[in-house]
C-alpha positions as CSV (number, residue, x, y, z in Angstrom):
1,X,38.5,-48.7,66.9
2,X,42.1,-48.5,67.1
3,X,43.4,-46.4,64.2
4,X,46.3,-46.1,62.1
5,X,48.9,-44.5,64.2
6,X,51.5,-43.2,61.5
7,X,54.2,-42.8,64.2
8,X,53.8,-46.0,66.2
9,X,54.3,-47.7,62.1
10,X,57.2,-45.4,61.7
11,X,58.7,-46.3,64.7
12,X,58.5,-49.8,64.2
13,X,59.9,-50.0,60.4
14,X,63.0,-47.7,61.6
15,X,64.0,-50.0,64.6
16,X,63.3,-53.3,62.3
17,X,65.8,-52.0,59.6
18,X,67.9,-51.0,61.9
19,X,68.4,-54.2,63.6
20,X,68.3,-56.2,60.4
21,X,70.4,-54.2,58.3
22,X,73.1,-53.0,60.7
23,X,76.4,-54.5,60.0
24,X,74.9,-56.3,56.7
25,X,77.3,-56.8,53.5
26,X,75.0,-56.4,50.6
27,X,75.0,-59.5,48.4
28,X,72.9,-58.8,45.0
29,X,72.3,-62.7,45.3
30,X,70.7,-62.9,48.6
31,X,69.3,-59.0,48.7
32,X,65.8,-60.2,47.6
33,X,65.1,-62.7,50.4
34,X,66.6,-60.3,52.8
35,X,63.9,-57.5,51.7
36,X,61.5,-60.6,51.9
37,X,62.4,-61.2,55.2
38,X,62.3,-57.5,56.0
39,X,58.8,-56.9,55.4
40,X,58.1,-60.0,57.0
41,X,59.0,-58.9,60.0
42,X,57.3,-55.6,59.9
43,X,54.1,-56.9,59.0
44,X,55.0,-59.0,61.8
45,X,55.3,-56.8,64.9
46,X,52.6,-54.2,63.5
47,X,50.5,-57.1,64.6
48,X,51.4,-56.0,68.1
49,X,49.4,-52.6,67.7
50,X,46.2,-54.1,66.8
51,X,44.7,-52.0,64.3
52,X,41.5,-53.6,64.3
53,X,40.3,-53.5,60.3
54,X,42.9,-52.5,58.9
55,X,44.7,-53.7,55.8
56,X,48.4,-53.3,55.9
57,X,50.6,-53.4,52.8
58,X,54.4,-53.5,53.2
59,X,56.6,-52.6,50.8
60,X,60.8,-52.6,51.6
61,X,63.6,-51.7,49.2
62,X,67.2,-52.6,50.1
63,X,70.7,-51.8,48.5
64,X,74.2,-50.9,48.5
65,X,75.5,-47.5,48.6
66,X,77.7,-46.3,46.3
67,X,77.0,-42.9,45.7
68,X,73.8,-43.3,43.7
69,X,70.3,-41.6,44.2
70,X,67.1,-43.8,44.2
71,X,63.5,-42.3,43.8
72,X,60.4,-43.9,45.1
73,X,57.0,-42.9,44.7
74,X,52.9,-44.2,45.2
75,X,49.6,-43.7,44.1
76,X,46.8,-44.7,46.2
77,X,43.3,-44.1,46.0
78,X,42.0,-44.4,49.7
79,X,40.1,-42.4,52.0
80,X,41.3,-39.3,53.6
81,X,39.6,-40.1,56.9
82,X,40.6,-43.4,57.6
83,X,43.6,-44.1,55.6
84,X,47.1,-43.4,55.7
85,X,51.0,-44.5,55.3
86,X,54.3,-44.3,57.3
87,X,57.8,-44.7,55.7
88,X,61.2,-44.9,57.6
89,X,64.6,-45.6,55.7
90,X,68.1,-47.3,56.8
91,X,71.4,-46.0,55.9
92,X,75.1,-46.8,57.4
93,X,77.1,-45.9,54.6
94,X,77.2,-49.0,53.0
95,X,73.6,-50.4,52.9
96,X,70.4,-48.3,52.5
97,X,66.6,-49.5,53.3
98,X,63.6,-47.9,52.5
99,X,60.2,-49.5,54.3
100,X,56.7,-48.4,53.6
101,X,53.7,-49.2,55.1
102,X,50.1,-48.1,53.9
103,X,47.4,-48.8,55.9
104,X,43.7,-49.0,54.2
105,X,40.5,-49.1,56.5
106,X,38.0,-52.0,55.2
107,X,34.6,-50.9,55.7
């Protein structure tokens, strides 16, 4: 079986922020479906890498920077063996990302 390869994920959310987010003016109005569309695409080209049973949940937070911090934390119960999670994050200055991607076996 092909399992969850944590830097393959994280290699994949970093390049898909990066392309999606570079050069973006945030807009509190149209933030939402761009984080939509973010984890869209994720999900997306983790199909590529074919983790075969494999439940993938993708979370993405976007927004401006302006000198504020932002906190982020999960609670999962999973299995040690077979489970796991990558995160990358986005920032040029004037637009962060955050993307997260856990990955649960199904038995």
């Amino acid at each position: 079986k092909k399992k969850f390869r944590v830097g393959q994920v994280r290699d994949t959310i970093a390049a898909v922020l990066k392309e999606k987010l570079k050069g973006l003016v945030y807009d509190p109005e149209t933030s939402p479906g761009v984080a939509r569309d973010l984890a869209d695409s994720i999900k997306s080209d983790l199909k590529d890498l074919e983790f075969e049973r494999y439940k993938l949940v993708v979370q993405v937070v976007i927004g401006e920077v302006r000198g504020q911090s932002m906190q982020m934390a999960s609670r999962c119960f999973w299995d040690l063996e077979t489970d796991d999670y990558a995160e990358a994050t986005y920032n040029d200055g004037n637009v962060f990302g955050v993307g997260v991607v856990f990955g649960m076996f199904l038995l």
